[in-house]
DOTI-663125 format. One record per atom (N, C-alpha, C, CB): residue number from 1; residue in one letter; atom name; x, y, z. Coordinates in pm, 1 decimal, always signed. Glycine has a CB too. Example, Ala and Ser with C-alpha at 12.3 -4.5 7.8 and 13.67 -1.06 7.14 Angstrom:
! residues 2
PT   pos   code   site         px         py         pz
PT     1      A      N    +1319.0     -569.0     +780.0
PT     1      A     CA    +1230.0     -450.0     +780.0
PT     1      A      C    +1320.0     -330.0     +780.0
PT     1      A     CB    +1130.8     -447.3     +904.6
PT     2      S      N    +1285.0     -225.0     +708.0
PT     2      S     CA    +1367.0     -106.0     +714.0
PT     2      S      C    +1290.0       +3.0     +787.0
PT     2      S     CB    +1408.4      -59.8     +572.5
//
This chain:
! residues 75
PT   pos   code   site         px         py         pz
PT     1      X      N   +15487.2   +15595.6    +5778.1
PT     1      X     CA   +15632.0   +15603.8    +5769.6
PT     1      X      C   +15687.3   +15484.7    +5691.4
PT     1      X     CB   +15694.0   +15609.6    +5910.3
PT     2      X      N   +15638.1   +15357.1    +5763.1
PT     2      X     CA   +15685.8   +15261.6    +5641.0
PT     2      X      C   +15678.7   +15219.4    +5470.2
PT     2      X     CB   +15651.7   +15177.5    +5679.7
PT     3      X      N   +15552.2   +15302.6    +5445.9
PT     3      X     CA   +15516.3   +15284.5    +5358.8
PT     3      X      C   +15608.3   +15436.4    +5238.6
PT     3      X     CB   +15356.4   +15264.0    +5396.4
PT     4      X      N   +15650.8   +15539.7    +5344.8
PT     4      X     CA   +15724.1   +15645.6    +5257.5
PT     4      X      C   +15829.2   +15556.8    +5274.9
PT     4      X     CB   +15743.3   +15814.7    +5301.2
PT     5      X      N   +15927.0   +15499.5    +5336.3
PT     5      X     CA   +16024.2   +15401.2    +5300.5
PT     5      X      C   +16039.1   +15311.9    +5219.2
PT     5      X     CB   +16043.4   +15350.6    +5366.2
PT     6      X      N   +15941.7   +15260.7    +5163.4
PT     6      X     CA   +15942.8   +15135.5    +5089.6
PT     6      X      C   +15948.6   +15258.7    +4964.9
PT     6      X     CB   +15796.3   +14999.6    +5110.1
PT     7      X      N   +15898.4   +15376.3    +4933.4
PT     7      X     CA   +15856.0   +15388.9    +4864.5
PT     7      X      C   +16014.6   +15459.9    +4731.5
PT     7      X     CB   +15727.5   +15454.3    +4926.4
PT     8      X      N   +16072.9   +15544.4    +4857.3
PT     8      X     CA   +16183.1   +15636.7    +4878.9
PT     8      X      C   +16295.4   +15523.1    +4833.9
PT     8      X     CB   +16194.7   +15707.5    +5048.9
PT     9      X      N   +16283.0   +15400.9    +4862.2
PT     9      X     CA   +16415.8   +15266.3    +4832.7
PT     9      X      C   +16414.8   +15248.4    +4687.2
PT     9      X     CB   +16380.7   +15086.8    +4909.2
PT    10      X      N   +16246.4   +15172.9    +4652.0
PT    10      X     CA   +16204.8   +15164.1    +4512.1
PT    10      X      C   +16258.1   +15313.2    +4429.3
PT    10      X     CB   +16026.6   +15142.1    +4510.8
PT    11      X      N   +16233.1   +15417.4    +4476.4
PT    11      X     CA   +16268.0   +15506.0    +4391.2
PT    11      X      C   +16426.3   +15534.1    +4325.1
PT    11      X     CB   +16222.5   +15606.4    +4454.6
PT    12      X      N   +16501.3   +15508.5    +4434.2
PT    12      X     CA   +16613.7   +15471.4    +4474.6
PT    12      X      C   +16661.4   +15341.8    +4373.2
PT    12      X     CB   +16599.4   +15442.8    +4627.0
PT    13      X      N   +16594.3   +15235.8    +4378.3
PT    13      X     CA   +16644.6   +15139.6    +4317.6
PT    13      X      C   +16652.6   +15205.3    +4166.0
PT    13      X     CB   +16560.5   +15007.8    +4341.3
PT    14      X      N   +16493.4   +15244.7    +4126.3
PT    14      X     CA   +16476.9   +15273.4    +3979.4
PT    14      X      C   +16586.8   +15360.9    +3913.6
PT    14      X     CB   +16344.3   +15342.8    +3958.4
PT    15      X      N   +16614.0   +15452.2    +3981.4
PT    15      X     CA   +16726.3   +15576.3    +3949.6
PT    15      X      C   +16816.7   +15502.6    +3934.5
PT    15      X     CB   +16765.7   +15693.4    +4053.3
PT    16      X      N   +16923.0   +15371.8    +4027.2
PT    16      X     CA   +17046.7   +15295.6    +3962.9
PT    16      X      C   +17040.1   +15213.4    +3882.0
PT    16      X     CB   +17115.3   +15236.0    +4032.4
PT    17      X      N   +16880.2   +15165.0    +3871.6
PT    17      X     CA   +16900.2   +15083.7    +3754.8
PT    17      X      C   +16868.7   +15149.6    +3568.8
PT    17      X     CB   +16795.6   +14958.7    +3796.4
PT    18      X      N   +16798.9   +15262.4    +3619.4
PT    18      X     CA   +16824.0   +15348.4    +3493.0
PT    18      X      C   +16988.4   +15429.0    +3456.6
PT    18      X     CB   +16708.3   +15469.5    +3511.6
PT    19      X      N   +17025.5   +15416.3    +3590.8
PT    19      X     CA   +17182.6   +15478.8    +3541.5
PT    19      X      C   +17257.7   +15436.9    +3499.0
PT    19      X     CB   +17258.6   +15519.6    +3602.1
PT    20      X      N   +17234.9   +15290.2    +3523.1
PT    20      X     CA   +17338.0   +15187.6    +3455.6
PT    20      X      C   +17287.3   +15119.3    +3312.1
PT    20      X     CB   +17365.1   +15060.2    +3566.2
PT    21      X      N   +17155.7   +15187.3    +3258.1
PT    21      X     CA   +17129.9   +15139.6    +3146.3
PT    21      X      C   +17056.4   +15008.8    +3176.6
PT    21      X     CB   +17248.6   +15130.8    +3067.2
PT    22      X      N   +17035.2   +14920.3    +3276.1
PT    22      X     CA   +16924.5   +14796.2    +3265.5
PT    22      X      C   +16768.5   +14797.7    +3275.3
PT    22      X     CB   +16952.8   +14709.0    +3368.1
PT    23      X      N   +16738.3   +14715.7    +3208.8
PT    23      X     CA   +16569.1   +14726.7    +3258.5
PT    23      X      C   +16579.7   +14653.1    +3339.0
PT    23      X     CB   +16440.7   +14690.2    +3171.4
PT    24      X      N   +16392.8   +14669.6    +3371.0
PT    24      X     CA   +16297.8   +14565.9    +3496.8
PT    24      X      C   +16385.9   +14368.8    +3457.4
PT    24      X     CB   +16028.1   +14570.7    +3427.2
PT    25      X      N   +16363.5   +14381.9    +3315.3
PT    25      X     CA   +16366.6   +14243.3    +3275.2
PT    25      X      C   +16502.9   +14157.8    +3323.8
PT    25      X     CB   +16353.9   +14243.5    +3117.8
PT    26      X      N   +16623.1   +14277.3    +3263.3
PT    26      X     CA   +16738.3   +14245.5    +3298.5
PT    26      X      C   +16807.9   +14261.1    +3456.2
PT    26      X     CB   +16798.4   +14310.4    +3209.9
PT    27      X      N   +16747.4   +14329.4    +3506.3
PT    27      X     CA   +16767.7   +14340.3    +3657.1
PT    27      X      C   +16671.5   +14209.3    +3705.9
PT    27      X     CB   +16713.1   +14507.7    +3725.8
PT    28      X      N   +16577.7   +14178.4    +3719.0
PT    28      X     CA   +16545.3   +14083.7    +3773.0
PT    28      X      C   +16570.9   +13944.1    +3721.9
PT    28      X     CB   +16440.9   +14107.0    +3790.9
PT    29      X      N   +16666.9   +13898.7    +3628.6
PT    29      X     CA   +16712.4   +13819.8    +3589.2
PT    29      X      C   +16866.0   +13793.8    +3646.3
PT    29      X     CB   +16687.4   +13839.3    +3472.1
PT    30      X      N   +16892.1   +13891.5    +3617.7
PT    30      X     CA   +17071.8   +13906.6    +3737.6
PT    30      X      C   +17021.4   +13892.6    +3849.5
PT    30      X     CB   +17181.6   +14075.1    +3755.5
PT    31      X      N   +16949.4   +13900.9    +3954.8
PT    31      X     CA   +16882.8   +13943.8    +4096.7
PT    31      X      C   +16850.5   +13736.5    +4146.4
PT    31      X     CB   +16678.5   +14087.6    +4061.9
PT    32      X      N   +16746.8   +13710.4    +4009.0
PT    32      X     CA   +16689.9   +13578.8    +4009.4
PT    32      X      C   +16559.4   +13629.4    +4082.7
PT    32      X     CB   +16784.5   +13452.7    +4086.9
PT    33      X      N   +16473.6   +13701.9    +4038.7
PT    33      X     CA   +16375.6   +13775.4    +4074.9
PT    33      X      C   +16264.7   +13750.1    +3951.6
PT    33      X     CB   +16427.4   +13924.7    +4100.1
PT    34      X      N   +16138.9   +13810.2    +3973.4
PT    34      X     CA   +16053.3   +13799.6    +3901.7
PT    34      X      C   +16020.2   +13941.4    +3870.2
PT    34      X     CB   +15961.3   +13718.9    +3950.8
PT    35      X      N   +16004.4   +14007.4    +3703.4
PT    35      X     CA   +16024.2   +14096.1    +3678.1
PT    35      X      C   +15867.9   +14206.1    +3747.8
PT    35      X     CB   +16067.8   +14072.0    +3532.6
PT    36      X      N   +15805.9   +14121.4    +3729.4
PT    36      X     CA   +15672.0   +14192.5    +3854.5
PT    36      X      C   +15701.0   +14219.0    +3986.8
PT    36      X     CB   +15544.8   +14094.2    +3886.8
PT    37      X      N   +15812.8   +14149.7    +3995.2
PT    37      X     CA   +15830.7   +14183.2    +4169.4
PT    37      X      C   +15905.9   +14330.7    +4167.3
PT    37      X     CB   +15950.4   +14045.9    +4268.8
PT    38      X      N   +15991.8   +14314.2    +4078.7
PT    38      X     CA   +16121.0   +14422.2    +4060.3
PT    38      X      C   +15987.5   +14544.6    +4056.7
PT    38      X     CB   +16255.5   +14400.4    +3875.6
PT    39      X      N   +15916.4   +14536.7    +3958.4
PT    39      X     CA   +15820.4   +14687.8    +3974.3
PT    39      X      C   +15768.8   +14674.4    +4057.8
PT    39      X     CB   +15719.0   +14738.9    +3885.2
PT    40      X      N   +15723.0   +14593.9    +4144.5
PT    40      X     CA   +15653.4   +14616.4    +4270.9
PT    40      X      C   +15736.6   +14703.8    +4379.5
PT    40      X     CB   +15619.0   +14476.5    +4330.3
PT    41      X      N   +15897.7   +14676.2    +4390.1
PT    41      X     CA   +15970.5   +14731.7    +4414.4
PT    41      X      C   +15976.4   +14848.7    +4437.7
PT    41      X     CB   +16017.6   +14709.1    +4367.9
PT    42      X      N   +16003.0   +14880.2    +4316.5
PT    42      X     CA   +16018.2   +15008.2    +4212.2
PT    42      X      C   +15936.8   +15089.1    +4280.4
PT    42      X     CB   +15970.7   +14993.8    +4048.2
PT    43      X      N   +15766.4   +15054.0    +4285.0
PT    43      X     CA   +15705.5   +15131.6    +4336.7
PT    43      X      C   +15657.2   +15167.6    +4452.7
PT    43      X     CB   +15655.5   +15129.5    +4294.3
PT    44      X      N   +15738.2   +15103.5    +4573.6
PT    44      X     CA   +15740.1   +15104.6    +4700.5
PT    44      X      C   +15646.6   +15039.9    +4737.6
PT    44      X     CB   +15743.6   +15209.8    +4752.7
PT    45      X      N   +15523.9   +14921.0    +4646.6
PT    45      X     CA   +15485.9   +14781.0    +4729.6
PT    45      X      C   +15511.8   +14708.5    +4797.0
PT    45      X     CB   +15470.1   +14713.3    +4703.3
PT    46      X      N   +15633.7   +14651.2    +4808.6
PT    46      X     CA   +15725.0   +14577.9    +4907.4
PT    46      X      C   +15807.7   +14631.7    +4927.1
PT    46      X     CB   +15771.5   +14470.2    +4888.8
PT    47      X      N   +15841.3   +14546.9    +5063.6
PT    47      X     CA   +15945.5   +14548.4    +5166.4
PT    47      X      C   +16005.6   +14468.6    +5143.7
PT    47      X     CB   +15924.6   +14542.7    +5286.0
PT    48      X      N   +16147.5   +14499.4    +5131.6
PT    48      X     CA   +16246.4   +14406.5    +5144.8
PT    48      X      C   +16358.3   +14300.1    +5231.3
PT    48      X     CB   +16280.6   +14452.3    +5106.3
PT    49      X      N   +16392.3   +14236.1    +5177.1
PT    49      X     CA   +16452.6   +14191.1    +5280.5
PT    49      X      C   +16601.7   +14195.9    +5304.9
PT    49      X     CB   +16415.5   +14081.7    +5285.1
PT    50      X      N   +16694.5   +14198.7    +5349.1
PT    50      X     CA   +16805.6   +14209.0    +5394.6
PT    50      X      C   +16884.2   +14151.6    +5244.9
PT    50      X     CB   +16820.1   +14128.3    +5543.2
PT    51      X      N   +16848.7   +14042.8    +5230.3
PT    51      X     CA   +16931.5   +13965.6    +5145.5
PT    51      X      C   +16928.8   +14026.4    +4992.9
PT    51      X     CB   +16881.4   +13813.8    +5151.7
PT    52      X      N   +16781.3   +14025.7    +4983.2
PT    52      X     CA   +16731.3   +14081.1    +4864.9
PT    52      X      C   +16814.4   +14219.0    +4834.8
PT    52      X     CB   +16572.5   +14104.2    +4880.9
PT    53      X      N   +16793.4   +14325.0    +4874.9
PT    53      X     CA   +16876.4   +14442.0    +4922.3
PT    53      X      C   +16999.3   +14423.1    +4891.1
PT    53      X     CB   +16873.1   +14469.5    +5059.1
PT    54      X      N   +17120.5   +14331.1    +4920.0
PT    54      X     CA   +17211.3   +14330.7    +4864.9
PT    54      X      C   +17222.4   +14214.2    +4755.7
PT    54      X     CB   +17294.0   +14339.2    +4954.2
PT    55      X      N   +17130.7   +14174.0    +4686.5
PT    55      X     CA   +17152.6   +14077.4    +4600.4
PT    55      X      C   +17067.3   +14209.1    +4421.9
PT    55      X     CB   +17044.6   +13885.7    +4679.2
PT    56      X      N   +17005.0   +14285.1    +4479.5
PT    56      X     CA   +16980.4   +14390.0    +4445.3
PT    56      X      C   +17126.7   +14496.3    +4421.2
PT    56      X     CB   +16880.9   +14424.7    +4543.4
PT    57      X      N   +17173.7   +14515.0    +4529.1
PT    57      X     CA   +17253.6   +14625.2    +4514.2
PT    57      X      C   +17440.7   +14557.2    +4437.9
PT    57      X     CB   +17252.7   +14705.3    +4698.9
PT    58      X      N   +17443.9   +14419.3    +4422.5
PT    58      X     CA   +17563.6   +14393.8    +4346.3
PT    58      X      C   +17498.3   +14381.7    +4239.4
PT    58      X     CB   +17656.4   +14282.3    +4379.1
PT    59      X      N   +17398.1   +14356.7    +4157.5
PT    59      X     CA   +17371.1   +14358.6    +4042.4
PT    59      X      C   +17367.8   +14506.8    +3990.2
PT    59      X     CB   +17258.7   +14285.6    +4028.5
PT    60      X      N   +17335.9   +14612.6    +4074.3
PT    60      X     CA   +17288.6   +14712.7    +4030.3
PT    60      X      C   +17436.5   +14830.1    +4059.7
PT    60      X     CB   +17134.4   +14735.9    +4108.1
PT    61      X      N   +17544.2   +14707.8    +4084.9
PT    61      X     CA   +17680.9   +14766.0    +4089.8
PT    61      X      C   +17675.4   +14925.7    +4185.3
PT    61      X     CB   +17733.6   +14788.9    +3912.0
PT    62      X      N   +17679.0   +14869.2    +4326.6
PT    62      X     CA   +17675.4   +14964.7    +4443.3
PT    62      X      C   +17663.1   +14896.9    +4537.5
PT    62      X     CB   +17581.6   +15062.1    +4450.3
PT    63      X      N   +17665.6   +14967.2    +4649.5
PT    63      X     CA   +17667.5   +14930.6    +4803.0
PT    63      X      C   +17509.7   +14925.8    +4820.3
PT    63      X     CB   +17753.2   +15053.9    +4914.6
PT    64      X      N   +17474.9   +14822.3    +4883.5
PT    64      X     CA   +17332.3   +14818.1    +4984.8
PT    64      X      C   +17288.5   +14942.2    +5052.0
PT    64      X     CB   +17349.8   +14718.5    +5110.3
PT    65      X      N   +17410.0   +15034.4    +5088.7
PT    65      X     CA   +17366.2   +15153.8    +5182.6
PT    65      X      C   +17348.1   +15264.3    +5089.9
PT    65      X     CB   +17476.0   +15195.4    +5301.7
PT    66      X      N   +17357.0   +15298.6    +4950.5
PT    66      X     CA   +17352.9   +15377.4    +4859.3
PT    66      X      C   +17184.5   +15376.2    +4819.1
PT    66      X     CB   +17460.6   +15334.3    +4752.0
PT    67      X      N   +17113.2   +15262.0    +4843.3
PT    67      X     CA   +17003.3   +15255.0    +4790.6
PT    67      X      C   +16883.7   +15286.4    +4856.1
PT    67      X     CB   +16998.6   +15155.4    +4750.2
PT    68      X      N   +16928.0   +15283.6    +5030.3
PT    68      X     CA   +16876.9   +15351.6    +5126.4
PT    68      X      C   +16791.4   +15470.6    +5151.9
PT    68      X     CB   +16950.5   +15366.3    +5168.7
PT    69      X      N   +16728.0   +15514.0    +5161.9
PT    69      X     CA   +16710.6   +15630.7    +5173.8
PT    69      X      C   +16691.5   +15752.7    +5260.9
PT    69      X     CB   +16660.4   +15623.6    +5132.8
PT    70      X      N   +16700.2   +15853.9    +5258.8
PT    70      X     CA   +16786.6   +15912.3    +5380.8
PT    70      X      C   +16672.4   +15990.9    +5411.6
PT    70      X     CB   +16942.7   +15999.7    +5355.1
PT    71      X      N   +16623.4   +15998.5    +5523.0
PT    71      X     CA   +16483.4   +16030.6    +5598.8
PT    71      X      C   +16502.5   +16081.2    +5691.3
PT    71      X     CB   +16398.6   +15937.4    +5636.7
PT    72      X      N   +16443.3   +16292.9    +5721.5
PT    72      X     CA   +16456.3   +16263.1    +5849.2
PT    72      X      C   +16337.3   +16239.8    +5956.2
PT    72      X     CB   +16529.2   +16355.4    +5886.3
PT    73      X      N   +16406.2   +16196.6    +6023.5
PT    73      X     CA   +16294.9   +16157.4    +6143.5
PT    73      X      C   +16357.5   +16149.5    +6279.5
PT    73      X     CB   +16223.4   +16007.5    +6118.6
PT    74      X      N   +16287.6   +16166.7    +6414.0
PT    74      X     CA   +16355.6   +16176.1    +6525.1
PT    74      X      C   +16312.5   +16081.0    +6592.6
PT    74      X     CB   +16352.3   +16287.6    +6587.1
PT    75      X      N   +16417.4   +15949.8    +6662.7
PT    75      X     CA   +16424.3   +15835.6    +6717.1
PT    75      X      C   +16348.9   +15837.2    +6833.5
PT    75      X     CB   +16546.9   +15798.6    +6735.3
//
């Protein structure tokens, strides 16, 4: 499960940052990130962290909860 999450976010990320026209390079330069990390991202390698997530989601001009991804599953 965690690992379809990480994966479902990254995918998530890639889609806003292709919508807005930036690359890996330029997103992880606005972010203050390392552009290997950003594809690690991307491809649901890491987990993120809270901060990251929204330091991610104002560069990538959106809400933190837009990048989320919506899963179902029963609590």
């Amino acid at each position: 499960m965690r690992q379809e999450i990480a994966k479902s976010l990254g995918k998530n990320i890639r889609k806003q940052r292709v919508l807005i026209g930036l690359s890996q390079d330029a997103l992880a330069l606005a972010c203050s990130m390392d552009r290997s990390y950003i594809g690690r991202i991307e491809r649901g390698e890491m987990n993120l962290t809270v901060e990251k997530l929204y330091r991610l989601a104002e560069s990538l001009k959106c809400r933190p909860h837009d990048l989320l991804p919506m899963l179902d599953y029963k609590l």
